[in-house]
Each structure stands twice: as structure tokens, then as C-alpha cells.
VOBA-1610 file (N, C-alpha, C; in pm, whole numbers, padded with zeros to 5 digits, always signed):
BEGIN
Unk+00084-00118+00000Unk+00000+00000+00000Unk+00088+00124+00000Unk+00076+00249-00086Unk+00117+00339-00051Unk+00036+00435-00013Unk+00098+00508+00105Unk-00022+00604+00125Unk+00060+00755+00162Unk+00022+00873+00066Unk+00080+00986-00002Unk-00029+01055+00126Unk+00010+01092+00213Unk-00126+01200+00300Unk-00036+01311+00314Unk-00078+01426+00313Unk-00087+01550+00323Unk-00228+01605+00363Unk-00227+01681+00440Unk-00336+01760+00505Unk-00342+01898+00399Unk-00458+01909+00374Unk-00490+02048+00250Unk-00624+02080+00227Unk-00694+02154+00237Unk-00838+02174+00206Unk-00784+02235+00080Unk-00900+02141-00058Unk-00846+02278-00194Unk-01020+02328-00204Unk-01000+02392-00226Unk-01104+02556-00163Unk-01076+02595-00319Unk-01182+02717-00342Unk-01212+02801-00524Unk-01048+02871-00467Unk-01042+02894-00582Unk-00952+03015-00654Unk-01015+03155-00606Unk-00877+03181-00555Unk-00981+03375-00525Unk-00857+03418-00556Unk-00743+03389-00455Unk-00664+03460-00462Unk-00543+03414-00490Unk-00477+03386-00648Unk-00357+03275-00642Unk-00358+03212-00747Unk-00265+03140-00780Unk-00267+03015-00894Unk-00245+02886-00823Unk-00317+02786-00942Unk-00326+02665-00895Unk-00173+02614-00921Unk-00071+02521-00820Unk+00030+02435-00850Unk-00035+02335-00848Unk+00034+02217-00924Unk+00003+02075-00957Unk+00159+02025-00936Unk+00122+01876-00881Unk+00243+01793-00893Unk+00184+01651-00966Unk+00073+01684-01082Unk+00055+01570-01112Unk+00125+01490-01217Unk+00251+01552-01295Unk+00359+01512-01357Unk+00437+01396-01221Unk+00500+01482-01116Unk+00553+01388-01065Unk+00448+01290-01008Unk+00335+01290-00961Unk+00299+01166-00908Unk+00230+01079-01039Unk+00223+01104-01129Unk+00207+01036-01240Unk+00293+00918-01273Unk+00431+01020-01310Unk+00545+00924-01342Unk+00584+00826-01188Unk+00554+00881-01089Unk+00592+00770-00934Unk+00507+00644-00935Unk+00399+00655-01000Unk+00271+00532-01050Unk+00294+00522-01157Unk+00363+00523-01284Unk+00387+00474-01384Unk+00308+00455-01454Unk+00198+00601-01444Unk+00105+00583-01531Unk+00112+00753-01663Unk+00126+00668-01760Unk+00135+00781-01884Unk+00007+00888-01936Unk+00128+01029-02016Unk-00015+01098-02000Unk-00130+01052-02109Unk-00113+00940-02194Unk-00215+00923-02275Unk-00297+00806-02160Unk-00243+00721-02103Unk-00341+00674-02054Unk-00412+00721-01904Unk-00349+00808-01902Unk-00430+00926-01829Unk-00526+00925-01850Unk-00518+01059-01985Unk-00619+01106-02089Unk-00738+01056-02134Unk-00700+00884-02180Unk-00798+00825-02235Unk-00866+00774-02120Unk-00857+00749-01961Unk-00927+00772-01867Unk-01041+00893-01832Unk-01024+00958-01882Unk-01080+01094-01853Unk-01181+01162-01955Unk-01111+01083-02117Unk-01157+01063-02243Unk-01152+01279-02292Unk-01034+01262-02273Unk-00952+01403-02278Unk-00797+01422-02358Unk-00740+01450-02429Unk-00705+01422-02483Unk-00503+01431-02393Unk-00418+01378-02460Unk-00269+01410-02409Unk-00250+01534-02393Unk-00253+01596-02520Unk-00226+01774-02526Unk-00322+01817-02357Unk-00440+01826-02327Unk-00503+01823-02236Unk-00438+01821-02094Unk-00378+01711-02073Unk-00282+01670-01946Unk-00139+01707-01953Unk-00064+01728-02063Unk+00058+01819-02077Unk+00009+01918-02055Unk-00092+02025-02062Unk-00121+02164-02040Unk-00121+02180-01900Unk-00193+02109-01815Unk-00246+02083-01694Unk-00065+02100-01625Unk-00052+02000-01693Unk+00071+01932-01597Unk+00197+02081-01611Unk+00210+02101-01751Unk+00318+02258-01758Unk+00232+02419-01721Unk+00099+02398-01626Unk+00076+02504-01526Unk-00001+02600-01662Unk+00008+02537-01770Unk-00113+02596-01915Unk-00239+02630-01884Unk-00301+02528-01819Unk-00422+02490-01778Unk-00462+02501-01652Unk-00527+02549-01581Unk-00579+02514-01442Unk-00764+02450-01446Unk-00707+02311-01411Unk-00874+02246-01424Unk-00986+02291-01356Unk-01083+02273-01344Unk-01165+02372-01255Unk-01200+02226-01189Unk-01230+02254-01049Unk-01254+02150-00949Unk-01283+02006-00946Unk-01415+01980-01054Unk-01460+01897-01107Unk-01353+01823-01143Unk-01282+01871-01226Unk-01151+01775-01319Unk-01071+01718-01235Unk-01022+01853-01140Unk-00932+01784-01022Unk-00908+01663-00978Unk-01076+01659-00936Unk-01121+01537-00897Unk-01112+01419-00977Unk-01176+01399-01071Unk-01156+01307-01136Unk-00988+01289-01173Unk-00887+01343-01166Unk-00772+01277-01218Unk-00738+01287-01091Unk-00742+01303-01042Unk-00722+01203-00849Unk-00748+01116-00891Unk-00899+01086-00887Unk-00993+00961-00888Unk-00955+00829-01035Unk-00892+00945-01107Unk-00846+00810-01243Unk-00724+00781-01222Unk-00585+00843-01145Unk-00537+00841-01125Unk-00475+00666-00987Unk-00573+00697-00920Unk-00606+00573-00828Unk-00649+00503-00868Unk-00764+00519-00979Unk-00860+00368-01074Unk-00742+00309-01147Unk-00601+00363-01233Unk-00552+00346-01321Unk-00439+00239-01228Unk-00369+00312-01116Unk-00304+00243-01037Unk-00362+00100-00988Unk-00472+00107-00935Unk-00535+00002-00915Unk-00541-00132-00957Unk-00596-00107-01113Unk-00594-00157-01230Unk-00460-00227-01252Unk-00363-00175-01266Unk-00233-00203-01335Unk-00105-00265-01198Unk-00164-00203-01068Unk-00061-00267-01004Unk-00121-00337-00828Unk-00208-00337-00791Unk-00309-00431-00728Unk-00332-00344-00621Unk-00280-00299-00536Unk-00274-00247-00386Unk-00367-00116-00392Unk-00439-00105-00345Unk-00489+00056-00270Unk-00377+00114-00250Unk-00420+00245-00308Unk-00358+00381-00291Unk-00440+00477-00212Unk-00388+00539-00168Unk-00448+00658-00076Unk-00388+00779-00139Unk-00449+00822-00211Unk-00399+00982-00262Unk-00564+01052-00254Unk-00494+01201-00208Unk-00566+01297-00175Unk-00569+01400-00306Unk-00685+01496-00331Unk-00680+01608-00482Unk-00555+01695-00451Unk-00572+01725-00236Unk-00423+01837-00239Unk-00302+01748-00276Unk-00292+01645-00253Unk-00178+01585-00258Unk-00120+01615-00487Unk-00254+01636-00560Unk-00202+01679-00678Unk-00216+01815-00713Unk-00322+01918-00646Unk-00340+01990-00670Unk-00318+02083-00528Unk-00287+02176-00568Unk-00277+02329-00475Unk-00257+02473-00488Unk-00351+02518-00397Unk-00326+02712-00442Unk-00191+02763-00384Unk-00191+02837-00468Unk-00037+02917-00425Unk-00060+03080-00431Unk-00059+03114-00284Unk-00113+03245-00208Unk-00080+03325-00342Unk-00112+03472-00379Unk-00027+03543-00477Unk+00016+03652-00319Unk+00175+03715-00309Unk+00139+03840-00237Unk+00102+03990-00309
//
């Protein structure tokens, strides 16, 4: 089992940009960005944007590539994962 915990409430956007670390925890599960993508039924270009800070998903999405993210692991390597949305996603104060 691995289990990635971090404590994080992710809360709207008011004040800040979104960081992502879902490049690195992608490649740490050995899961690629097309079969990401075709989880999500979104395309590669899609998850390279995301991932080089192009894109900021709006909540909804978040979620789900948490959530495909753990289905995909699952799938391909047996054990429960415990990953959290902050653990891929987070605001970053602006001053």
C-alpha cells in the first residue's frame, strides 16, 4: 500500500494560482499521459497543459484525475492507494 497524506483543504480560486504535482505523481505510479487522458476521455495535449501550469482544471476535473489516477493504479498494479486532490493539486497564495 502506498499512502501519499498531506493535510490540504483545496477551496475556489480567489486569490492565487493553482500548483500541480501531477507530472511527478504520475510518473511515481507509472502511469502515462495518454493513458491518463484516455481515462478521462480528454485528450494528451489536455494533461501536458495541466501538468506545464497551461491549464488550471476547474474542481470537477481535479477530482476526477485524483480519482483516475487511483482507478488506473489500481488496475495495473493491485494495492490501494491513498492519494488525496491536495496531494495533486494546490493554491499558491499570490502576495
Amino acid at each position: 500500500m502506498i499512502a501519499l497524506s498531506l493535510t490540504y483543504m483545496f477551496h475556489a480560486r480567489q486569490r492565487g494560482s493553482l500548483l500541480n504535482n501531477l507530472r511527478d505523481i504520475r510518473k511515481k505510479l507509472k502511469i502515462s499521459q495518454e493513458e491518463l487522458a484516455q481515462s478521462l476521455h480528454k485528450t494528451k495535449s489536455y494533461i501536458s497543459k495541466i501538468e506545464n501550469g497551461k491549464v488550471d482544471p476547474p474542481f470537477k476535473m481535479a477530482f476526477l484525475i485524483t480519482e483516475s489516477l487511483k482507478q488506473i493504479y489500481l488496475e495495473n498494479t493491485g494495492p490501494y492507494l491513498e492519494l488525496q486532490i491536495n496531494q495533486v493539486f494546490k493554491i499558491e497564495e499570490k502576495m
